[in-house]
Structure formats: C-alpha cells, structure tokens
C-alpha positions in Angstrom: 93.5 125.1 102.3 93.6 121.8 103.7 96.6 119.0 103.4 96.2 116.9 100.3 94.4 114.3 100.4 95.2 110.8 99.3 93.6 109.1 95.8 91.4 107.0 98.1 90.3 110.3 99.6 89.4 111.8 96.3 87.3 108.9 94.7 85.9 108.1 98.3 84.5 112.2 98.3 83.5 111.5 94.5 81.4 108.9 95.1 79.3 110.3 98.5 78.4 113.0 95.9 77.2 110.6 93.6 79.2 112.1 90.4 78.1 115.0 88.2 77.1 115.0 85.1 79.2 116.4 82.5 79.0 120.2 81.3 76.6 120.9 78.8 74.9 117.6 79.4 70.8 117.9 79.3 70.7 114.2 80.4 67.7 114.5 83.4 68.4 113.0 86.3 66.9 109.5 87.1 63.8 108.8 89.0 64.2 107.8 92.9 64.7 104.3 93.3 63.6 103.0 96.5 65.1 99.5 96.1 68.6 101.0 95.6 68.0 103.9 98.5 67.5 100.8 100.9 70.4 99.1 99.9 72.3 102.3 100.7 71.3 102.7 103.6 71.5 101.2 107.2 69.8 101.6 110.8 71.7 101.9 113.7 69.0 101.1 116.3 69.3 102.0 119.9 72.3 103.5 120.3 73.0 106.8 122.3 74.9 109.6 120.9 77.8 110.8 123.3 76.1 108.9 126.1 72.5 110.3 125.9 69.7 109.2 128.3 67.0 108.0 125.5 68.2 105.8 122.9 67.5 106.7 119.3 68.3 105.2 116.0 71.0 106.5 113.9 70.0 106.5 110.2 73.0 106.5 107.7 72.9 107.0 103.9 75.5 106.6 101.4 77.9 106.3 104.4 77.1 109.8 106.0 74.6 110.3 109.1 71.1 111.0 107.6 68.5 113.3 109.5 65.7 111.6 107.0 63.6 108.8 108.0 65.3 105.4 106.7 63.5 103.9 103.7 61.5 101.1 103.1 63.7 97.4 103.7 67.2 99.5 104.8 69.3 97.5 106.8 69.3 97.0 110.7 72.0 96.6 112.9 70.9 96.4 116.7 73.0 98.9 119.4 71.0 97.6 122.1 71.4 100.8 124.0 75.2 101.5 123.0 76.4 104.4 123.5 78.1 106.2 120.0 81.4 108.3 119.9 83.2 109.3 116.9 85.5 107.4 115.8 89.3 108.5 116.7 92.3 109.8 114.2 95.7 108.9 114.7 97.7 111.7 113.6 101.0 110.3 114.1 102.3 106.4 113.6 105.3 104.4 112.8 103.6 101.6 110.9 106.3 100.3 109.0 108.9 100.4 112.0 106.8 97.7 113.7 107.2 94.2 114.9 103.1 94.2 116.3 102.0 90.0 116.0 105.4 88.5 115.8 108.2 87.1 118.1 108.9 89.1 120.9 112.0 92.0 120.0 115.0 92.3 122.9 116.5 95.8 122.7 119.9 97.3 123.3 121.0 100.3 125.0 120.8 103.5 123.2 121.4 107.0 123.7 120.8 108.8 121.1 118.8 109.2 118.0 121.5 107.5 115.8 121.5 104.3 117.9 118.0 104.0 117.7 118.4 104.4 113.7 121.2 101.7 113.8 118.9 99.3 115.8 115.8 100.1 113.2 118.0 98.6 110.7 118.8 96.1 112.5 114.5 95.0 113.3 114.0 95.3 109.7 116.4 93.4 108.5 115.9 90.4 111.1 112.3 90.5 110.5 110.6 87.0 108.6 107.8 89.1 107.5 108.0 92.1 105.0 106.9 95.6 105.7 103.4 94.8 104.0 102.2 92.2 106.4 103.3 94.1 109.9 101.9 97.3 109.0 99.0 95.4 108.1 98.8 93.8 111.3 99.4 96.9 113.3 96.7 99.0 111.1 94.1 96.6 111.2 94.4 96.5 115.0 93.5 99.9 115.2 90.7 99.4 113.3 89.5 97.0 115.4 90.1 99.7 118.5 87.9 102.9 116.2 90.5 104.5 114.3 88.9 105.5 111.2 91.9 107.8 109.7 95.8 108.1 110.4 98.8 109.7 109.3 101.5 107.1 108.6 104.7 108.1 108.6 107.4 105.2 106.8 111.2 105.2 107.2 112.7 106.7 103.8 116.5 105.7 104.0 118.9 104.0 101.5 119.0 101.3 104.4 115.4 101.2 103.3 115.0 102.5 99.8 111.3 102.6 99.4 110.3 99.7 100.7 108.5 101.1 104.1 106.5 103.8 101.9 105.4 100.6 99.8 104.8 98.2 102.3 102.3 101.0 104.3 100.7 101.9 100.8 99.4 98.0 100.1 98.6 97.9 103.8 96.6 100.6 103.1 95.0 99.2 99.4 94.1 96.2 102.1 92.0 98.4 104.4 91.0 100.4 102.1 87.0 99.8 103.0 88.1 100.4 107.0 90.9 102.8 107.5 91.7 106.3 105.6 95.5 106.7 105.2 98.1 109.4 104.6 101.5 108.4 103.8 104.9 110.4 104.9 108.2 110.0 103.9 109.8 110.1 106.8 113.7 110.5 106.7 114.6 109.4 109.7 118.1 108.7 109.4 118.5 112.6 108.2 117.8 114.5 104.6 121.4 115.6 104.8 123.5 113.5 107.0 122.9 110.2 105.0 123.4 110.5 100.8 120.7 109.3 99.3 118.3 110.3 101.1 117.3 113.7 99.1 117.2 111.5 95.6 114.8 109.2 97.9 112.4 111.5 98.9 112.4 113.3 95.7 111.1 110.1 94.0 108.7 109.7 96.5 107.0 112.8 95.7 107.5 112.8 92.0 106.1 109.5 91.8 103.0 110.1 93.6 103.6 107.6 96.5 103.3 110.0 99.1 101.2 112.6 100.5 103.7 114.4 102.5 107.6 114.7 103.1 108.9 114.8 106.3 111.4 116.0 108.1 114.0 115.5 111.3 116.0 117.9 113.6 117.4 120.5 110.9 120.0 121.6 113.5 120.6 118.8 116.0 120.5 115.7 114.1 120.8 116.7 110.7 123.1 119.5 111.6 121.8 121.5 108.0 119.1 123.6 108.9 118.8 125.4 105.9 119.4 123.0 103.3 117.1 120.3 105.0 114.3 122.9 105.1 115.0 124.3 101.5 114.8 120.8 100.2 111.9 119.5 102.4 109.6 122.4 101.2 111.0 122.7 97.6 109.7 119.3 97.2 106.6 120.2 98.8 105.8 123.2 96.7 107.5 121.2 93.5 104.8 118.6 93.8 102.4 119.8 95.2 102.4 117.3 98.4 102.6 118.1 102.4 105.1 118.5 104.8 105.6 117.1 108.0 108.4 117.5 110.3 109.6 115.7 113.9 111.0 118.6 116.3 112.4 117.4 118.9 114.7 120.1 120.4 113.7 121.3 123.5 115.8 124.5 123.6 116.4 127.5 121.0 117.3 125.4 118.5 113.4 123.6 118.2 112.3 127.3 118.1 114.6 128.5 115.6 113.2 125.8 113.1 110.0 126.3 113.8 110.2 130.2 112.8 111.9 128.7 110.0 109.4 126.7 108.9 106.8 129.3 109.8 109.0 131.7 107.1 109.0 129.0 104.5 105.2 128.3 104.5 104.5 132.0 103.9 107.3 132.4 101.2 105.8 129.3 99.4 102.1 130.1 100.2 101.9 126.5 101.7 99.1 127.8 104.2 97.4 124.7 105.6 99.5 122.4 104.4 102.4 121.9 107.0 102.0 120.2 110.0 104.9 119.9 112.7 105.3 116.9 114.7 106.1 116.8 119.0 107.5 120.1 118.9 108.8 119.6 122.4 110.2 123.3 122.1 106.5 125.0 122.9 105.8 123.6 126.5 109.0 125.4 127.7 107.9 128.7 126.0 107.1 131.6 128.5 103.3 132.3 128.4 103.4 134.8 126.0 105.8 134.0 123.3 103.5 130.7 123.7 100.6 133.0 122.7 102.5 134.7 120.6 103.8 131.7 118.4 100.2 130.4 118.5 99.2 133.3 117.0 101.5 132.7 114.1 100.5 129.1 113.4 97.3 129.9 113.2 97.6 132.8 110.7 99.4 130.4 108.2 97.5 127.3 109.6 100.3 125.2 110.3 99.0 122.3 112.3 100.6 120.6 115.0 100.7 116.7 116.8 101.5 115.4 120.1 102.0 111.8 121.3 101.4 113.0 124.8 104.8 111.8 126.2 104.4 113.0 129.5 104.1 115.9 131.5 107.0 118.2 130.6 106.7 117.1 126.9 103.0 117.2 125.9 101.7 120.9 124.3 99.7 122.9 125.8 96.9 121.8 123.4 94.2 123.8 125.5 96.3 127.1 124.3 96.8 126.1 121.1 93.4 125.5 120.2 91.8 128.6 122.0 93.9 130.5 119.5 92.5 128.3 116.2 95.7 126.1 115.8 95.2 122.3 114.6 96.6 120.0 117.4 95.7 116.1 116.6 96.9 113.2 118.9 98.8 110.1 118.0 100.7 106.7 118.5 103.9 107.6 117.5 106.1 104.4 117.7 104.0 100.8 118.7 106.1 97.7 119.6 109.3 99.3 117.4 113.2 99.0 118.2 112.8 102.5 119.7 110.4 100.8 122.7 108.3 97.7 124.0 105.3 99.7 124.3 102.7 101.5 122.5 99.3 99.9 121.1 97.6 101.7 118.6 94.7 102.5 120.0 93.6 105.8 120.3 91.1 105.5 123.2 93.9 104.7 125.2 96.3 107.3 124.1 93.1 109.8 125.1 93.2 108.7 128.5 97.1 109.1 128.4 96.8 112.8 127.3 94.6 113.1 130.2 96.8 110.9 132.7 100.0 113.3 131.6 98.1 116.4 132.2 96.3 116.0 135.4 93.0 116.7 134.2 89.9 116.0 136.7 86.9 117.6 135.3 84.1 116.1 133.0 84.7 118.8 130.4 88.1 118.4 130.5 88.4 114.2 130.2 85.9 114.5 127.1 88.3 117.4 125.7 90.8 114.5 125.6 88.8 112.4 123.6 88.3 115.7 121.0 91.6 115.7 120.6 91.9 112.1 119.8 88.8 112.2 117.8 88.5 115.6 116.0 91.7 117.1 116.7 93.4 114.7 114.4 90.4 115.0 112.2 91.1 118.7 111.5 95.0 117.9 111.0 95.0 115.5 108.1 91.9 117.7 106.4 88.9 115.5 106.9 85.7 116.6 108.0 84.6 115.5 111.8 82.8 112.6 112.3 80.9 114.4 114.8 77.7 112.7 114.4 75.6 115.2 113.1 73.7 115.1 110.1 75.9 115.5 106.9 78.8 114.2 108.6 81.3 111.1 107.8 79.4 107.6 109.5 82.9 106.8 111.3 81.7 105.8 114.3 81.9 103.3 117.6 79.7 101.5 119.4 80.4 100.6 123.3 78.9 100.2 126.8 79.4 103.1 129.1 77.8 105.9 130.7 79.3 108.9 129.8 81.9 110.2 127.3 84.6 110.8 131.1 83.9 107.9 131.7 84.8 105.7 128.7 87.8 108.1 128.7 88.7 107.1 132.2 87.5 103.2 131.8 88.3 102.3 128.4 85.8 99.9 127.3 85.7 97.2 124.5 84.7 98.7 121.4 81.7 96.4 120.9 81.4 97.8 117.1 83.6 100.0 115.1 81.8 101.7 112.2 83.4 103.2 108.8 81.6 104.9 106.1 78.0 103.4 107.3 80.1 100.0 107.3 80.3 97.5 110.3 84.3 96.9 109.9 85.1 95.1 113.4 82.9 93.6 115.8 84.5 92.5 119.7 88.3 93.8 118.6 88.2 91.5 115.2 87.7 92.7 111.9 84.7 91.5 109.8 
C-alpha cells in the first residue's frame, strides 16, 4: 500500500486511463480517431536516453512514453542530440518557510530548535508577500531545474494557523500542469509543547487539506513521546491520510521513536504509509542493528528521506535499499530563517549526496541521481519515470555525456518535461 495520493493525483491517473464506462453499460467503444491520437501525442526527436550513443526519438502518448510509432501530424519537439534523464523528486521541502525572490534575510544566532522556531515567526511575519506567492516562487524554480514531484511540508502552528498549508495548496493549484505535490502538516513548533497545535492538525486532516501529518522530536523537543505519537497516528488512521515525522536525535532517544513508530504502524496496519524524515539516529547504528532495523522498515514499508547533510548525518542509503526500504532525497529548508542556503534543485542536491559520501565510481555517481530521481519517486507512491514504455513522460533534456557526468557537472536543464508537456525551457517556465 502506497501513501495517499493527492486529488490532483487521482483525476491526473483517471484521465491517462481514459475513464471507464459505467457497469452494466453496453455502450461500444468509439472508433479510433486519428486526428485526436495526433493531438495527444508528441515526438521527442533526437534525444538520448541516459546518455546513449545513437539518438532516437522518444514518442509520448497521453503523457506516458509510447513504444508505438507516433501517428500521423503528432507534434515535434527537436532534442538535437540531448541527452534524457528522468526527471528528479524532492521528497522533502520547506516551501512555505521561504524567502526565495525577495530581499535578502540577515539571521541571528541560534542554538537550538526553539530559536530557530522563534526566528520563523519572526520571517513570516516581516515578509511583504504572503505564503502563496513565495512558495510559488520557490516551486516553480524547481520546476524550471526537473522536479516533477515533491513532498511539501508547511509550518502548522497557532503562530501560523493554516495559513502555510494554504499558501502551498494554491501554489500547488498554480503548477498544477508542471509539478505533482503532497502536502504535510508539519508542527514544527511541537504537537504537545505549543496548545493548539493538536486542534490544528486535527482540522487539517479532517478537512481534507492535507495528505500527511507530521511529526517533531517526541522525546527531545516535544518532550511527550507517547502522546505526540498516539495523536500523530490516531489522526492518520482516523482519516485516513500519511504520516511523516522529522527525527533528529542522534542517540537512543531517535531510536526509541523509531521502534515506536515502527510498533504504531503495525498496531494500526498503516503499512506503506509512514515515512520518517533525517533519521540521524541510523548512521550511528552498529552494522547489524543497522541491518536489523532495515529489516524492520521494510517488513512494514515504512519509508525513509535524507537531505544528505554531510557525512556523519547522511543514511546509509546503499544499506537501506539492498534490504527493500524506500530512501528518497530532498531540499529540506531553501533560503529560510533556519539558513542562507539551499536551492531547490535536485540535480544539485544528487551531486551533494555524492560529495558527502565520497563516492568515485560511475555506478555509484548515477546511484546518486536514483536516489534523487526514483528514490523519492518510490516514497511519495508514484510510479518511476524511468523512461520505459508505460511509464510517466516526466523527463529532462540536457547536454552531457554520461549520466556521472551530469551528476558531477551539473548542466543547464535545456528542457524540463511533465506529463508529455514542455513546462520550462533554459531555467524559465513556459
């Protein structure tokens, strides 16, 4: 069972099937229509797949790759000899937090989580433009940079209210032809530790304006382990929405929450429905109560993101994977109070993963952009955009050689594809 998907997910699905008819109907089924087949389709001409020596053209119909022959009067779009990658997934952003095309934000010193909480406040309420229009900004960026998906995860809080879940969701209704979203409600100032934050999320879920509830630090920040998780998943299994939780903790107290959650997602029969966020507790895991943990993710599917902080911090994705868990990369925070950095594109945050962990080899730079690309793919439920036939047309098109070395280079992404769609051409959107 895979997370739930948002609405745009569902009518999106509906229509590549083309509807059904309804039961007991004896209507037949129309005749082909070539005109309309060539105004559903579109040729991607000279372009090479993952960096292949002979150039071929990549036919798409109703927005998914096509192994037939293109019909008659079908759109062409000329790759002259690009290469194609699938287009990347982040699985983990802070849209709503951010401050991406306005004035330049000077922060203070802070130590802890609660300062950086205090000095969120403080950006959003300084801020000339609302939620909405910054998210936008950020979002549409990556867009323009091949993200075809991401998680977003907005700041729940009565500092807030609602206002970040609502600002990503028209954000979202704005991209809605370019970019596949899931919405969290993400309590970063604590479930527990800050009233009204419970009745907050509860809403969220009941209302349908989210697709997951999220989660902070049980023990060290919310200092409520139980309760937070109780109400986290109670919500989740109430309404029938996700969960996703930041983890933080580095010690016992990260890997006492994660059995915790591990207990709750079998109790509830949430099976492929939680993910956990940084989970900074597994890299310092001896090898094999590593394995052994792995071992129980992947029984109850419970998927798993990294940001790729740096070396001590980032999981041991190859380990994870080799023993079926999800792992998906992300952005986390982009131009935010937390930090000055950060940009939203996932090519780049590939070719951090593979800057953090020392990686060398060709197989191992292009497992970087799996991660990126797949990885995050498999953790918000979407199929892969792996370019075979059948699959999603979420695809870019840039010059390079070889899928290391875009990884390593980072080129321009000349063409950024959605759904059989040209959405950005040269880093602007069409």
């Amino acid at each position: 069972m895979t997370p739930p998907l948002t609405r745009r997910h569902v009518i999106a699905g509906a229509a590549s099937l083309g509807g059904t008819a309804a039961l007991g109907s004896t209507t037949a089924q129309a005749a082909p229509d070539p005109a309309r087949d060539a105004r559903k389709a579109v040729v991607f001409r000279d372009v090479r797949p993952f960096g292949r020596l002979e150039a071929v053209d990549l036919t798409v119909v109703d927005g998914r790759i096509s192994d037939r022959p293109a019909p008659r009067g079908a759109k062409v779009v000329d790759g002259a000899g690009r290469m194609a990658l699938p287009a990347l997934v982040d699985a983990h952003i802070h849209p709503d937090k951010t401050s991406w095309g306005g004035a330049w934000v000077s922060r203070r010193p802070a130590d802890s989580i609660a300062d950086y909480c205090a000095q969120d406040v403080d950006l959003y309420r300084s801020q000339r433009r609302p939620v909405g229009e910054r998210a936008h900004a950020l979002m549409a960026h990556a867009v323009t940079r091949g993200t075809r998906a991401m998680r977003a995860h907005a700041d729940v809080a009565p500092a807030f209210g609602l206002a970040g879940v609502e600002g990503v969701a028209e954000a979202r209704e704005r991209l809605t032809d370019a970019l596949d979203v899931q919405i969290v409600a993400f309590p970063q100032h604590g479930v527990v530790r800050t009233p009204g934050t419970a009745q907050l999320l509860a809403t969220a879920a009941r209302e349908g304006l989210v697709d997951l509830i999220g989660g902070i630090d049980p023990i060290s920040f919310d200092h409520a382990p139980e309760e937070q998780l109780d109400l986290v998943f109670d919500l989740a299994d109430r309404h029938g929405v996700g969960v996703d939780i930041h983890l933080h903790d580095r010690d016992e107290k990260g890997t006492r929450v994660l059995r915790g959650i591990i207990e709750r997602t079998r109790a509830l029969s949430l099976r492929g429905r939680v993910t956990v966020s940084h989970v900074f507790c597994l890299p310092f895991l001896a090898e094999s109560e590593l394995r052994s943990t792995a071992e129980d993710l992947a029984e109850l599917d419970i998927a798993l993101t990294t940001v790729a902080p740096n070396e001590s911090l980032v999981l041991p994705v190859t380990t994870l994977r080799e023993h079926g868990v999800r792992v998906g990369l992300g952005s986390d925070g982009v131009r935010d109070s937390w930090s000055p950095f950060g940009n939203a594109d996932m090519l780049h945050r590939a070719h951090l993963l593979g800057w953090v962990t020392d990686v060398r080899l060709d197989e191992e730079l292009s497992s970087c952009y799996t991660t990126g690309a797949h990885g995050g793919s498999d953790v918000m439920g979407l199929p892969r955009a792996d370019l075979e036939p059948g699959s999603p047309a979420d695809f870019v098109l840039l010059r390079g050689e070889c899928l290391p070395q875009v990884v390593v280079d980072m080129p321009q992404r000349d063409m950024v594809v959605h759904g059989g769609r040209v959405v950005a051409r040269n880093g602007e959107l069409v």
